[in-house]
DRENLO-665979 format. One record per residue (C-alpha): x, y, z; residue in three letters; chain. Coordinates in steps of 0.5 Angstrom, whole numbers. Example, Ala and Ser with C-alpha at 12.3 -4.5 7.8 and 13.67 -1.06 7.14 Angstrom:
BEGIN
+-------+-------+-------+-----+----+
!    xx !    yy !    zz !  aa ! ch !
+-------+-------+-------+-----+----+
!    25 !    -9 !    16 ! ala !  A !
!    27 !    -2 !    14 ! ser !  A !
+-------+-------+-------+-----+----+
END
This chain:
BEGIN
+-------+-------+-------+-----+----+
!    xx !    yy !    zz !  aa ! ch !
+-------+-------+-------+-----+----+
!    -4 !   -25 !   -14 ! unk !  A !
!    -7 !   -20 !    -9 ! unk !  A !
!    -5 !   -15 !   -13 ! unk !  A !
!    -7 !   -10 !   -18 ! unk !  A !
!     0 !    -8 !   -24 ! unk !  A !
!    -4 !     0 !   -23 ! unk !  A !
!    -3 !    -3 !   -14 ! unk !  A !
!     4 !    -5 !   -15 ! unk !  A !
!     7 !     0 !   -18 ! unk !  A !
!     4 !     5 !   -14 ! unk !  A !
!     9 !     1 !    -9 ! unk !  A !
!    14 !     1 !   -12 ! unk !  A !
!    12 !     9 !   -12 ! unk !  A !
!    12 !    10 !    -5 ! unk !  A !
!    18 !     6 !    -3 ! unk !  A !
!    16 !    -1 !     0 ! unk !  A !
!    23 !    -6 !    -1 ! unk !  A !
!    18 !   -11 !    -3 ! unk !  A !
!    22 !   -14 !   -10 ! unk !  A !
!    17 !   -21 !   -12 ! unk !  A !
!    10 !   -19 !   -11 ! unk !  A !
!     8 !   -27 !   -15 ! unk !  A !
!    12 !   -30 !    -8 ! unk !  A !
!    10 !   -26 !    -3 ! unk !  A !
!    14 !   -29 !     5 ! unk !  A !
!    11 !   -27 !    11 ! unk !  A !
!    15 !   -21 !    12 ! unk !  A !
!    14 !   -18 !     5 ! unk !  A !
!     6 !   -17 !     8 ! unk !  A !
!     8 !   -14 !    14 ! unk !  A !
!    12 !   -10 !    10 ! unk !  A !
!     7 !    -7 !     6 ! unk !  A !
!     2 !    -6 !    11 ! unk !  A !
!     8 !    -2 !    15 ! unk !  A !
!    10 !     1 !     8 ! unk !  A !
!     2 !     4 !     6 ! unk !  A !
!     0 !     4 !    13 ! unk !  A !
!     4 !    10 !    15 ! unk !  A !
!     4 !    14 !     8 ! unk !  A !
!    -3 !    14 !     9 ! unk !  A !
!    -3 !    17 !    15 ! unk !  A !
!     2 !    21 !    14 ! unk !  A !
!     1 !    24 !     6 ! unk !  A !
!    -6 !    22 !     5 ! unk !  A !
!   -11 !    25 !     9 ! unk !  A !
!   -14 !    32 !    10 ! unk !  A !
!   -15 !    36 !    16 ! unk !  A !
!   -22 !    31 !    17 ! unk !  A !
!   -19 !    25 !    16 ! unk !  A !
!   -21 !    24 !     8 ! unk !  A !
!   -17 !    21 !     3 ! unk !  A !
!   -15 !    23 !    -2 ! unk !  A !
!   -13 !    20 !    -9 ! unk !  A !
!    -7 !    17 !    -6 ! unk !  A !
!   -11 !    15 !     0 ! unk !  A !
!   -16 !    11 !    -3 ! unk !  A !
!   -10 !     7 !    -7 ! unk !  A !
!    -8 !     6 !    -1 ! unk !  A !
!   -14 !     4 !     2 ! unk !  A !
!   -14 !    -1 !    -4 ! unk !  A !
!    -9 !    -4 !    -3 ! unk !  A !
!    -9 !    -5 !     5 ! unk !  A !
!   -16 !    -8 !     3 ! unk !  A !
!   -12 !   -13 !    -1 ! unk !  A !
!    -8 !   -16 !     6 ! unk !  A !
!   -14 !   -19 !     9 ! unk !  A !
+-------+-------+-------+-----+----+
END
């Protein structure tokens, strides 16, 4: 599996409509790309473009796409 419990829940958190994350579809990839992408841009970054907790999660997570 891709991801970690702590990366899961943290989806789950922020609302990415992925129900089985053992069997994930092609859509369910795109989705959580889309989902993390933009809460990272939008909720994650400082005036200089660092990340913060959430941010770095994020980045974890992106990560574990490719």
């Amino acid at each position: 599996m891709p991801f970690e419990d702590e990366q899961i829940a943290f989806m789950n958190k922020i609302g990415v409509p992925v129900r089985d994350y053992q069997h994930l579809t092609d859509d369910d990839w795109i989705t959580i790309e889309d989902y993390v992408g933009d809460y990272l841009t939008l909720k994650c970054l400082d005036r200089n473009y660092n990340p913060n907790e959430e941010g770095m999660m994020c980045y974890s997570i992106l990560a574990s796409l490719s």
